[in-house]
C-alpha positions as CSV (number, residue, x, y, z in Angstrom):
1,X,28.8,-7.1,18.5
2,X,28.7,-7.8,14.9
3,X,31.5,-6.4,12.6
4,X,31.4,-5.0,9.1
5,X,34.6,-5.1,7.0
6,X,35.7,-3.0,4.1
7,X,37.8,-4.1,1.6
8,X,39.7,-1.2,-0.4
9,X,42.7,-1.5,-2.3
10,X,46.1,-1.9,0.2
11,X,43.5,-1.5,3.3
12,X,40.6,-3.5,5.0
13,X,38.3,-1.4,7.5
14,X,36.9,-3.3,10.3
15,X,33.6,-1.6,11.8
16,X,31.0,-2.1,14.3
17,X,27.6,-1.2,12.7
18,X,27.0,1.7,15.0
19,X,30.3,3.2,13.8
20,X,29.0,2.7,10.3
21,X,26.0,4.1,11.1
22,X,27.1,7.4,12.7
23,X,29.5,7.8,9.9
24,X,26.7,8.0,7.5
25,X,24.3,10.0,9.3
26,X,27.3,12.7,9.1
27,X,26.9,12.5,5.6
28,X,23.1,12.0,4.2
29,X,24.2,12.0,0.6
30,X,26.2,9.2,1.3
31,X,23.8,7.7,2.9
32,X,21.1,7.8,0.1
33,X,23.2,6.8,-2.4
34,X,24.0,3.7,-1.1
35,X,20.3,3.2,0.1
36,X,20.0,3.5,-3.6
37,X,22.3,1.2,-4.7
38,X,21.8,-1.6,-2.1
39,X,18.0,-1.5,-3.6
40,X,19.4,-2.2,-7.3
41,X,21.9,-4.5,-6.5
42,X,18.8,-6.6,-4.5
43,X,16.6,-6.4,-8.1
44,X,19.0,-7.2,-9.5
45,X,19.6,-10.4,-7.2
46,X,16.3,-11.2,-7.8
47,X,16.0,-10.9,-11.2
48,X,18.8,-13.3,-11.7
49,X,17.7,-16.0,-9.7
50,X,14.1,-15.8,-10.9
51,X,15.4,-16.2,-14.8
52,X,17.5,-19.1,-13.6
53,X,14.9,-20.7,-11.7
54,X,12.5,-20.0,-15.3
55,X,15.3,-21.5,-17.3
56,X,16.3,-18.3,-18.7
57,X,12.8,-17.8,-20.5
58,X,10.9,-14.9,-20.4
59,X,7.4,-15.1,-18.8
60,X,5.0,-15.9,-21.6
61,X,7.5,-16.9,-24.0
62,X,8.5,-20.8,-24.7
């Protein structure tokens, strides 16, 4: 089974995915807004690597 850990200041929270799941079906806002976030932080990701992978030049541009 795997595990999923939280860090938070003073605490680390150890959960199974389906206990991570259920907690957020409780709360669908939750849930969106990290659905949300996950999908910016991954653009983001991506946007990174593709400008180092361009040398840090924008398409086009030399």
């Amino acid at each position: 089974m795997k595990h999923i850990e939280i860090r938070l200041p003073r605490y680390l929270l150890v959960l199974t995915e389906q206990e991570l799941r259920r907690l957020l079906e409780r709360n669908p806002d939750i849930w969106a807004a990290a659905l949300k976030r996950g999908k910016a932080v991954i653009r983001a990701r991506k946007a990174r690597a593709r400008s180092k992978t361009a040398g840090g030049k924008e398409k086009g541009k030399q």
